[in-house]
N, C-alpha and C positions, 0 to 999 in steps of 0.2 A: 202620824199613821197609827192612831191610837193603842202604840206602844206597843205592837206586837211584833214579833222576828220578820227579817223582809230573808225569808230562806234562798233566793239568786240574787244575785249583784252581777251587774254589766262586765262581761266579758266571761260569765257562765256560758257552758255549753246544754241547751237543754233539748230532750223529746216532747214531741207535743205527742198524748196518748191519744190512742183509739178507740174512742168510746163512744159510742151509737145509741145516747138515750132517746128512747122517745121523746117526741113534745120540742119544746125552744132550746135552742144553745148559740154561744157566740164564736162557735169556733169552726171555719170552714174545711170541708171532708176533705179538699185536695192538700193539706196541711197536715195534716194526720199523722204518724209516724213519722214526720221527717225534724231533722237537729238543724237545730239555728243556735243562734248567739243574741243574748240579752243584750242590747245597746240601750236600754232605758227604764227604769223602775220607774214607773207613772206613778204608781199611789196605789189608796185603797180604797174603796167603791163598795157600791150595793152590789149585792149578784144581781145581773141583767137577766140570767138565767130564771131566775126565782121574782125578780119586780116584772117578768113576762105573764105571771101569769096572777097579778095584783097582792104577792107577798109583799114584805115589807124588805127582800133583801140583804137579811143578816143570816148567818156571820158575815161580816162586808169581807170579798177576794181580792188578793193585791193583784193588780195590773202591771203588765209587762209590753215592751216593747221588742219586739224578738227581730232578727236579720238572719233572710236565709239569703243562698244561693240558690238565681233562678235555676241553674240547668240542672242541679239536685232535685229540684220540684217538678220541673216538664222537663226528661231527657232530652226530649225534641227541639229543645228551646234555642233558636236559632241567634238570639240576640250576642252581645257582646258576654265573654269569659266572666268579667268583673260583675254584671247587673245581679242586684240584690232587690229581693222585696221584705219591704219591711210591715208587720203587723202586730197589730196591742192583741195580745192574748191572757186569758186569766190564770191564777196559777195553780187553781185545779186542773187545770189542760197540762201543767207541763211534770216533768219527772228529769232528773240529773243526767246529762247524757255522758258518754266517757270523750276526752278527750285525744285520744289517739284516732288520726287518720280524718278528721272531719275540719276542713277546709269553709269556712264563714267568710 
């Protein structure tokens, strides 16, 4: 991982931040402010952000595999208590979230 800090490790709690840049991003809006749990450090990658628009993608962003709880993400969400969605997020999208009160 070309030796640089992997700042989460699987069973962090993190925020996925709110940020509405123009132009390409890999991170979907309904996602947005809501706390999940790292279940997997993928690696490290080109930015998809930045190879969208024929950069070359460095600095490369470490990838994340995040678990949320669906009814935290659609209140509405009629399925079962337990159902989780899980999504690879990068980790300029996320920020440390606190750990009191947040059920993954």
């Amino acid at each position: 991982m070309s030796g640089s800090c992997v700042p989460f490790q699987v069973g962090d709690l993190v925020k996925v931040t709110q940020m509405f840049p123009l132009g390409h991003n890999r991170t979907p809006r309904y996602i947005m402010g809501h706390t999940g749990e790292i279940c997997q450090v993928v690696g490290e990658f080109a930015n998809p952000e930045e190879l969208a628009y024929g950069r070359k993608g460095f600095p490369k962003k470490m990838l994340y595999r995040v678990r949320f709880d669906q009814a935290s993400i659609w209140p509405e969400y009629g399925g079962a208590p337990q159902d989780k969605l899980e999504i690879e997020l990068y980790q300029h999208w996320l920020a440390p979230a606190s750990n009191r009160g947040v059920k993954t």
